[in-house]
Structures are given as C-alpha cells and as structure tokens.
N, C-alpha and C positions, 0 to 999 in steps of 0.2 A: 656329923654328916660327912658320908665318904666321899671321893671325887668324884662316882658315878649320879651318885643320888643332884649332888652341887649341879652336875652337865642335865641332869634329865629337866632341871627346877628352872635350868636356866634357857634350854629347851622350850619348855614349856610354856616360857612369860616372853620370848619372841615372839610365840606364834598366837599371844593371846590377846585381844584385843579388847582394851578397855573401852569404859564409856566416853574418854576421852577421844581416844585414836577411832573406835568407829564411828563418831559423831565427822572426821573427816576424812574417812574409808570413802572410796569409791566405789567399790565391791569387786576390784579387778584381782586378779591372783600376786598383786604386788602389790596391792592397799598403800597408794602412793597417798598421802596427805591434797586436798584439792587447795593449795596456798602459790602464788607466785614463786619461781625459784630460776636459779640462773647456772644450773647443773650442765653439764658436756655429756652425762650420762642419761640419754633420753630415749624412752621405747616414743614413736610416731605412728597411731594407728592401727599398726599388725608388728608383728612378732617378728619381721622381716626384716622391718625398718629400725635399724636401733644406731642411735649413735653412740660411743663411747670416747674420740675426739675430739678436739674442737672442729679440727678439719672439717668432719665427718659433720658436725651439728653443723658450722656454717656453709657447708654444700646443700644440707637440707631446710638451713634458710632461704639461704637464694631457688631452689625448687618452689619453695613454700608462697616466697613475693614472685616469682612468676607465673605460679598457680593463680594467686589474687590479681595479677595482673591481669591475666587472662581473663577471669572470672567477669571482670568489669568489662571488658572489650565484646567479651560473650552478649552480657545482659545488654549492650549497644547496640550489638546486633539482629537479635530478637526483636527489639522495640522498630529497629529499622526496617525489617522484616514486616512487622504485621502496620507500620505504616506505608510502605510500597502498595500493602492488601488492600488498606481502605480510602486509601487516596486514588480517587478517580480520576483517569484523564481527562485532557481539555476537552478530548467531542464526546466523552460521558456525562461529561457536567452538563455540555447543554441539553443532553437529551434529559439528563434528572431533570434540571430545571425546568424546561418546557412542560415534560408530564406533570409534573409533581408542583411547577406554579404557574401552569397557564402559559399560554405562548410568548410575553415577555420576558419568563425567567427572570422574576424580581422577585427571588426568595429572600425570607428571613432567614439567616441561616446557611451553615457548608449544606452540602451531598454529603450522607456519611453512604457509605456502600461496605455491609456485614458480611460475611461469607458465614456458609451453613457449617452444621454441625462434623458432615461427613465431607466437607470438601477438600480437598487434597492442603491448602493456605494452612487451616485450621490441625488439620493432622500432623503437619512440620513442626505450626506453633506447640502442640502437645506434646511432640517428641521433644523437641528443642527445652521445654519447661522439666520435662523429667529429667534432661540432663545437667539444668542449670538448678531447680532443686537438688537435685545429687552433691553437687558442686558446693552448693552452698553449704550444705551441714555436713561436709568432709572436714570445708575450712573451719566449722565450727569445730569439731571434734581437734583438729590441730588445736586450736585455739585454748581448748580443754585440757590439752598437755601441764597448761600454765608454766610456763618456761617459756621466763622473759624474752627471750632472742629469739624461739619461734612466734612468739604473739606483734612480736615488733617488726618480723619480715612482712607477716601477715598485715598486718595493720599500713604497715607503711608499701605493699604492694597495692593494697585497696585503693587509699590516698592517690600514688602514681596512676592506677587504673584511672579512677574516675577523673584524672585533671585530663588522661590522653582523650579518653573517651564522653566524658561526663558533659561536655560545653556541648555535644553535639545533642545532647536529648532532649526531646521537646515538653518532659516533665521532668519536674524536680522530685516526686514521690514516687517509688516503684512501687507498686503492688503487689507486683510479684516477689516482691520482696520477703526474704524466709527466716533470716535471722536478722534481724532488725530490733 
C-alpha cells in the first residue's frame, strides 16, 4: 500500500462512523459524542459562540448563570403578574361577595376574578409565556453542550435564582414549567 492509498483509507475511517460512534452521534456536522466532558474547546448554540479558552468558556459561564439567574426572577414575575390580575381589591371583594353571597357576604371561599381570552392581562401573560418558553429550552440546549462548567454555571444560577426569587412564590410547583 503506497502513501496515497494509506491517506485516502485513513481519510475515509475519520469520517466513517460506526455503530459504535453513531449510537452517540448527535447528528450535528461535528458528531460530538452526547457524554459529560470538561473541554475549554466548546461550540454554544450557533457557530458564533465558540470558546477555545478557558477565559473565553468561563465568560460564557458566568453569561450562562446569569441567564439562569434571570430566568428564575422572570418566572417570579410572571406568577406576580397574573396574581396582581386575579386578586381583587377590598371594595371588589365586597361587591363579589354581596352578589354572589347575599348581602352578608359570608362566602365559602376567596373571589377568584378570571380575565377573558382577548383581554389585554391575558395577552401579556401569552407573550411573557412565549418568551419564558424560549428561555427555557435555550437553557436546555446549553445544558446539552454537556460540558461540565457550562452545566454547573447553569445549574448553580438556577439554585441562586430560585433562593433570590423562589421564597416569594405562592406555589411550590410551576406549571409552566418546560423542562422539568
């Protein structure tokens, strides 16, 4: 075998991927293995975003935990938002009350007060959801890097998130919740 034939054979078994290595192919044009790793050499995302530093990866951790930071303070605000919506004031209450139990207002029960489909409340909520969906499986897709030092900025900006923000919520389960 001459030197060309050796280069083309050896060519050929780089780019060839067994049953092995597809089984943890991602299908992206760099078939990175999907297994935890603690590389300084990290694409993030897009094509744009690459680290080759440490520098460069720990700037894009800390981006990363203030993303999740964020993320948490977000869903805070939302829930705060659409309870301001259905929490009624004090002289709404009594008028629920009165109609809805008779002139002593001795219900069983809050006022809940819903706003409609098209109502302006409702339509923030909707935007504000599409953008905290977004939000959410971006972090997931970082997360999918697996590259331990982005998954631990991640993970440990969530953590900080929810202690800033998390005591103030009046549920423990989000719903909204997207990758969970």
């Amino acid at each position: 075998m001459n030197h060309n034939d050796m280069m083309a054979a050896h060519d050929h078994s780089a780019h060839d991927h067994g049953s092995h290595e597809a089984a943890h192919d991602c299908g992206g044009s760099h078939g990175h293995a999907m297994v935890f790793h603690a590389g300084v050499q990290q694409e993030i995302l897009f094509r744009g975003w690459e680290t080759t530093t440490a520098l460069e990866l720990f700037g894009s951790a800390v981006a990363i935990f203030l993303a999740s930071v964020l993320y948490e303070g977000f869903k805070y605000y939302r829930e705060a938002l659409h309870a301001q919506a259905v929490t009624p004031t004090a002289d709404s209450q009594v008028n629920i009350a009165k109609s809805e139990c008779g002139a002593r207002g001795s219900c069983a029960g809050p006022a809940v007060v819903k706003y409609s489909m098209f109502s302006s409340a409702h339509v923030v909520q909707t935007f504000l959801h599409i953008i905290q969906s977004t939000v959410s499986y971006v972090l997931m897709l970082v997360f999918m890097t697996y590259n331990v030092w982005l998954c631990l900025a991640l993970v440990l900006g969530l953590g900080l998130g929810y202690f800033c923000f998390g005591w103030k919520k009046s549920t423990v389960v989000d719903a909204n919740e997207h990758c969970q």
